[in-house]
N, CA, C and O of each residue as an XYZ file, in Angstrom:
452
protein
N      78.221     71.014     99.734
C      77.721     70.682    101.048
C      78.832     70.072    101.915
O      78.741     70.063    103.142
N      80.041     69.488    101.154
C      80.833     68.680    102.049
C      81.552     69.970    102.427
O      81.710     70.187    103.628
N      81.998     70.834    101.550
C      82.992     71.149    101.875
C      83.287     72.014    102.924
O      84.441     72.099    103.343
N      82.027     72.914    103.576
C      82.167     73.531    105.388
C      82.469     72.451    105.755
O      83.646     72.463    106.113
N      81.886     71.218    105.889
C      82.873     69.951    106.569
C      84.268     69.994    107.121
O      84.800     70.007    108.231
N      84.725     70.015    105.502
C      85.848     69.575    105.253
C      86.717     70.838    105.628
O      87.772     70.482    106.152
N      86.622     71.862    105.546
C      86.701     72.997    106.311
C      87.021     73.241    108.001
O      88.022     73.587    108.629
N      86.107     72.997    108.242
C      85.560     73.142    109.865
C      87.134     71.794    110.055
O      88.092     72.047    110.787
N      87.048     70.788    109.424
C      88.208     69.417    109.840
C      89.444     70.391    109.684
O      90.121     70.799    110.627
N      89.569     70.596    108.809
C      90.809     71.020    108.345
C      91.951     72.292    109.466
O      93.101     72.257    109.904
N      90.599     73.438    109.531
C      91.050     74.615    110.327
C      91.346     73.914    111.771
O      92.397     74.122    112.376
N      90.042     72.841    112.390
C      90.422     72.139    113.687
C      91.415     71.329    114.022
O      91.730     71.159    115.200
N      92.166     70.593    112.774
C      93.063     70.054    113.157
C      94.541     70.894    113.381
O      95.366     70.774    114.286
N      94.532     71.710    112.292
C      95.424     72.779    112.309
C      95.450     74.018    113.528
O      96.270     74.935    113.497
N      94.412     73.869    114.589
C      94.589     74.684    115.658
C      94.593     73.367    116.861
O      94.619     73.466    118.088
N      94.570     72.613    116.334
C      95.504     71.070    117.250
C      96.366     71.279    117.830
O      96.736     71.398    118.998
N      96.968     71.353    116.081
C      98.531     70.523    115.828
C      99.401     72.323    117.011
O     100.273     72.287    117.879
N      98.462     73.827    116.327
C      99.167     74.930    116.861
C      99.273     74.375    118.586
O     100.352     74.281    119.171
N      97.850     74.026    119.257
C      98.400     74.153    120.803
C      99.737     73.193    121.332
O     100.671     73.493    122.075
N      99.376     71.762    120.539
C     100.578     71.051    120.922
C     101.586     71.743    120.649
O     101.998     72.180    121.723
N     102.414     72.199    119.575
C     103.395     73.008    119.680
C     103.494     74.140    120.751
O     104.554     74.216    121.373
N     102.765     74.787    120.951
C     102.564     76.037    122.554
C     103.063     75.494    123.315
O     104.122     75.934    123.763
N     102.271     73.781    123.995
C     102.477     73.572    125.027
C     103.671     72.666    125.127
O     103.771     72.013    126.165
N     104.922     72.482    123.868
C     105.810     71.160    123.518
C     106.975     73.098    124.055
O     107.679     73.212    125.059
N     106.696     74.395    122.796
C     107.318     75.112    123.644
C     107.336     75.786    125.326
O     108.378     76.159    125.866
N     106.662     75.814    125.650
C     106.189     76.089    126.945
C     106.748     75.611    127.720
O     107.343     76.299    128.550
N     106.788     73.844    127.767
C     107.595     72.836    128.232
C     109.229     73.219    128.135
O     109.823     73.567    129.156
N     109.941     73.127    126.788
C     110.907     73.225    126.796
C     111.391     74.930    127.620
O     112.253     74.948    128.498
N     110.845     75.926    127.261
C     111.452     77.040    128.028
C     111.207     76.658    129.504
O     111.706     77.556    130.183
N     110.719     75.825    130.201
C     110.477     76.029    131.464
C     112.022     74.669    131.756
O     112.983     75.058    132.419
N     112.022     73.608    131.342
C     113.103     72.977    131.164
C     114.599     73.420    131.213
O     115.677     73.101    131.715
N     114.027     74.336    130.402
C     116.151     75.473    129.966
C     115.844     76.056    131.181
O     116.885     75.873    131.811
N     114.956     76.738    132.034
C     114.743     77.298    133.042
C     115.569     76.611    133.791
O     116.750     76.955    133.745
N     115.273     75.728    134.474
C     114.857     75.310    135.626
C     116.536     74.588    135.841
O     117.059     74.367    136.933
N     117.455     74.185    133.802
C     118.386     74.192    133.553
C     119.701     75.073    134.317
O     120.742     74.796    134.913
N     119.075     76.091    133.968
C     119.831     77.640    134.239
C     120.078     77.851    135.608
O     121.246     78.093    135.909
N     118.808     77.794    136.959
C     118.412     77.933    137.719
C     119.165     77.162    138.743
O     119.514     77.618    139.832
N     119.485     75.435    138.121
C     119.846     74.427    139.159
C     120.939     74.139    139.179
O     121.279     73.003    139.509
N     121.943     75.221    138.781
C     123.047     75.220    139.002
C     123.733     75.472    139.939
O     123.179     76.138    140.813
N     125.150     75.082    140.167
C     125.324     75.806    141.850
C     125.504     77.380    142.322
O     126.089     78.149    141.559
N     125.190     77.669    143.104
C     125.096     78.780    143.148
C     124.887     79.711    142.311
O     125.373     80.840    142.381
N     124.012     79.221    141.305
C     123.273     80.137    140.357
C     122.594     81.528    140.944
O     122.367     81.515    142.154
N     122.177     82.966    140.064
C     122.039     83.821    140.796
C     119.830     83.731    140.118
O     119.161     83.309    139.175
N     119.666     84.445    141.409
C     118.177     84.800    141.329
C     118.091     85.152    139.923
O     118.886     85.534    139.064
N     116.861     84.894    139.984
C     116.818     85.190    138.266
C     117.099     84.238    136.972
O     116.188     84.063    136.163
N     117.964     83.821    136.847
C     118.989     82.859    135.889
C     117.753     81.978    134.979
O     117.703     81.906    133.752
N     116.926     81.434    135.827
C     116.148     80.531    135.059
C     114.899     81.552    134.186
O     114.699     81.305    132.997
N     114.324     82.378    134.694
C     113.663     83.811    134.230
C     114.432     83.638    133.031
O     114.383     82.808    132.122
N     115.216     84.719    133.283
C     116.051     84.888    132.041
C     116.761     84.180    131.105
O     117.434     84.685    130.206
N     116.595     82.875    131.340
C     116.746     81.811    130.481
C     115.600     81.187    129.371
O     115.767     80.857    128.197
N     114.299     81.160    130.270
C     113.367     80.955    129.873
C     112.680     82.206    129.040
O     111.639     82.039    128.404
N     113.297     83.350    129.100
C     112.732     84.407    128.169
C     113.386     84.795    126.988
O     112.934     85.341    125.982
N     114.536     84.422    127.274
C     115.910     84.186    125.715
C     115.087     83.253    124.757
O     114.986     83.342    123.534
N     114.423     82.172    125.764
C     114.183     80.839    124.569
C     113.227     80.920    124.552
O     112.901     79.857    124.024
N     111.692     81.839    124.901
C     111.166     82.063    124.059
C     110.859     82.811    123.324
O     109.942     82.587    122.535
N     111.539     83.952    123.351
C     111.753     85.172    121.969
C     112.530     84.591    120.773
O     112.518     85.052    119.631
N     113.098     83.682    121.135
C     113.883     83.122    119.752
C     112.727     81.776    119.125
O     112.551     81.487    117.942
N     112.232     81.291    120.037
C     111.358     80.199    119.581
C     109.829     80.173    118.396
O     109.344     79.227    117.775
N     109.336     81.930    118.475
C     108.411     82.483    117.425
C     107.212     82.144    118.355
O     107.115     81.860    119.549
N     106.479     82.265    117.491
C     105.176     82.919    117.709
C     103.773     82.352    118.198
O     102.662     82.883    118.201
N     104.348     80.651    118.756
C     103.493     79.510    118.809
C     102.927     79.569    120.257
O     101.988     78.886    120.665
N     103.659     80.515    121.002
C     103.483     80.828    122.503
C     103.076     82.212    122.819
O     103.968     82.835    123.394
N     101.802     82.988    122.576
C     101.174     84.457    123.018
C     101.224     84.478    124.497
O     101.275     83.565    125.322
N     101.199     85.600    124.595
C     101.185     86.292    125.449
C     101.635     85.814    126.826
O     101.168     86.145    127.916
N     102.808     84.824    126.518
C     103.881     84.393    127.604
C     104.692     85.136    128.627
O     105.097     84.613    129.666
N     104.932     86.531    128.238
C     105.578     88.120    128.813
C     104.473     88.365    130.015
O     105.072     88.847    130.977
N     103.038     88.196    130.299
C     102.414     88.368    130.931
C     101.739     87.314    132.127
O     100.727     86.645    131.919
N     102.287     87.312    133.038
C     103.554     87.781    133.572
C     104.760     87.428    133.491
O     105.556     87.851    134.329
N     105.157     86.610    132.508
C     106.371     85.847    132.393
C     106.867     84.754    133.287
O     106.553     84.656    134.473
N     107.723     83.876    132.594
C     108.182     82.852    133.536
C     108.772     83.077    134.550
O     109.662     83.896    134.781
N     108.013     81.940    135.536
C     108.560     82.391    137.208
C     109.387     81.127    137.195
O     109.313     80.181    136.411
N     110.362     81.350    138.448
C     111.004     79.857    139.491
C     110.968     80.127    140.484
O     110.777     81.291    140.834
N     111.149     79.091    141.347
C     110.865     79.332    142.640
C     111.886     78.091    143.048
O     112.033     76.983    142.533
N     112.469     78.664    144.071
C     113.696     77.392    144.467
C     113.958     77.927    145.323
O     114.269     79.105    145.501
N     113.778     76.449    146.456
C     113.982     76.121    147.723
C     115.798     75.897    148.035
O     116.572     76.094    147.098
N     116.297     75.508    149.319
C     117.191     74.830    149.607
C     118.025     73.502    148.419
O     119.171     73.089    148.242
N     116.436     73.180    147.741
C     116.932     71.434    147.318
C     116.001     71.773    145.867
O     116.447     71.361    144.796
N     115.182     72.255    145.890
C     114.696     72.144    144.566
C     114.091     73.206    143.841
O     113.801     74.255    144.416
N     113.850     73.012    142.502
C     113.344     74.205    141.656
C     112.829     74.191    140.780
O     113.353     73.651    139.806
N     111.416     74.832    140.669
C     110.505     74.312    139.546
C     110.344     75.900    139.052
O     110.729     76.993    139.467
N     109.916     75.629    138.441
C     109.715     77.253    136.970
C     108.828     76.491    135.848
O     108.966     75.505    135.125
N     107.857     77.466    136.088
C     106.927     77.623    135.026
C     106.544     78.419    134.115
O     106.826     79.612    134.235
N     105.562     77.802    132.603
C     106.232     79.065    131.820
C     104.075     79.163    131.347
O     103.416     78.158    131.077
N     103.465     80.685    131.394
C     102.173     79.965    130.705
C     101.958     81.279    129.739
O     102.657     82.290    129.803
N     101.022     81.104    128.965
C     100.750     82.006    127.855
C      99.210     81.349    127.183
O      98.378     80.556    127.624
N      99.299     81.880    126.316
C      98.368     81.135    125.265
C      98.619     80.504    123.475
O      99.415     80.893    122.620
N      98.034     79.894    123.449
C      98.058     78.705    121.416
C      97.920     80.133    120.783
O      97.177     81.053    121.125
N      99.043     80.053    119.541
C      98.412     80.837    118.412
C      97.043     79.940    118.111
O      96.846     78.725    118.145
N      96.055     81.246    117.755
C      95.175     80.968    117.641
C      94.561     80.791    116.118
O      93.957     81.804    115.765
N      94.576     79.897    115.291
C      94.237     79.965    114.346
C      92.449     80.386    113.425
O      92.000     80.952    112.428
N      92.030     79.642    114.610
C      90.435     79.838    114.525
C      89.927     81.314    115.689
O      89.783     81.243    116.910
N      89.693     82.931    114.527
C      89.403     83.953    115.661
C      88.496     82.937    116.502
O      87.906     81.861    116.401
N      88.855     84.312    117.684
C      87.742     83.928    119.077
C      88.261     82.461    119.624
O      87.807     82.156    120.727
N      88.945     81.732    119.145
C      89.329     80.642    119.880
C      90.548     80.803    120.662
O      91.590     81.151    120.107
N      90.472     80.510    122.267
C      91.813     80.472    122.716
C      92.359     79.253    123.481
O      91.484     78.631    124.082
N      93.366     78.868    123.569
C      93.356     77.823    124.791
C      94.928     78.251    125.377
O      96.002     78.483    124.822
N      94.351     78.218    127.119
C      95.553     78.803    127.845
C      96.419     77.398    128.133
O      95.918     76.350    128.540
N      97.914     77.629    127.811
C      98.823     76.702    127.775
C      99.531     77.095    129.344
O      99.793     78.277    129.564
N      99.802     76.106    130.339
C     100.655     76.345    131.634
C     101.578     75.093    131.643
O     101.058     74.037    132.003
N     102.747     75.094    131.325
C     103.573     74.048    131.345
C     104.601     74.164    132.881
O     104.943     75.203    133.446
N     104.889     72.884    133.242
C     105.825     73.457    134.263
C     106.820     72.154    134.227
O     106.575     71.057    133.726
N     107.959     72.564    134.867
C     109.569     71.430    135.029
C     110.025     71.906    136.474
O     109.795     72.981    137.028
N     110.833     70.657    136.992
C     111.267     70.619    138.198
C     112.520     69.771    138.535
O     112.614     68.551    138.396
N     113.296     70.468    138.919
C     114.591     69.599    139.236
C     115.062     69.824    140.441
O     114.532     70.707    141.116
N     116.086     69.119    140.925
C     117.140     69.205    142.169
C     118.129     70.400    141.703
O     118.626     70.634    140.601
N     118.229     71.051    142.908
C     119.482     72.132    142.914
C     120.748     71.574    143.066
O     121.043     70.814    143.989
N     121.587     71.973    142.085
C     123.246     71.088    142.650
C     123.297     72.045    144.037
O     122.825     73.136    144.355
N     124.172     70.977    144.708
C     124.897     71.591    146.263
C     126.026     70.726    146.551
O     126.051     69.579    146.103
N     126.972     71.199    147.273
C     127.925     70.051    147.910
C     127.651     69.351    149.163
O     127.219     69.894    150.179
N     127.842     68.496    149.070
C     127.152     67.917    150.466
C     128.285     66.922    151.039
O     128.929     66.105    150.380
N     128.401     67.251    152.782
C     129.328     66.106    153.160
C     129.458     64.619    152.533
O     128.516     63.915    152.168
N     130.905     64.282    152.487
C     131.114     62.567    152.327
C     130.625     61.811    153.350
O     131.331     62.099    154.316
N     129.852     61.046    153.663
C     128.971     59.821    154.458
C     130.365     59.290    155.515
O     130.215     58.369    156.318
């Protein structure tokens, strides 16, 4: 009798522990993004393609992240890139959608005062 319990605990904590990892990677590819991106005169794209290097190498904790893949968007001064997908899902039929996002200043040169 305990043990669907102990079951049901077990599989739930273990599709926990999976989203935090999704959303700890999610975070970091949007980070290397936004890395890539806020450089000077970095080219369109850069943080994209930064953020899609690191998560094809990162495995399998982040589904269906390719659809549509990580965007950035950068202004004059700043640049945020986001990365979303979904938790491996350990429990079928369960999903939870992961959207992480990072934001930094663009380097630029700017007159001496």
């Amino acid at each position: 009798m305990a043990l669907p319990a102990i079951l049901l605990m077990l599989f739930a904590s273990i599709q926990v522990a999976a989203v935090f990892v999704a959303r700890s990677t999610a975070l970091n590819a949007a980070q290397s993004a936004v890395n890539a991106q806020r450089l000077h005169e970095a080219p369109a794209g850069a943080g994209a393609e930064r953020a899609t290097k690191f998560l094809r190498q990162a495995g399998d904790w982040l589904v269906d992240w390719d659809k549509p893949g990580p965007s950035c968007v950068t202004t004059d001064t700043d640049v945020t890139c986001t990365v979303t997908g979904r938790s491996l899902s350990v429990v079928p039929g369960v999903e939870f959608a992961v959207r992480q996002s990072a934001h930094g200043t663009v380097e630029r040169w700017s007159p001496a005062p």
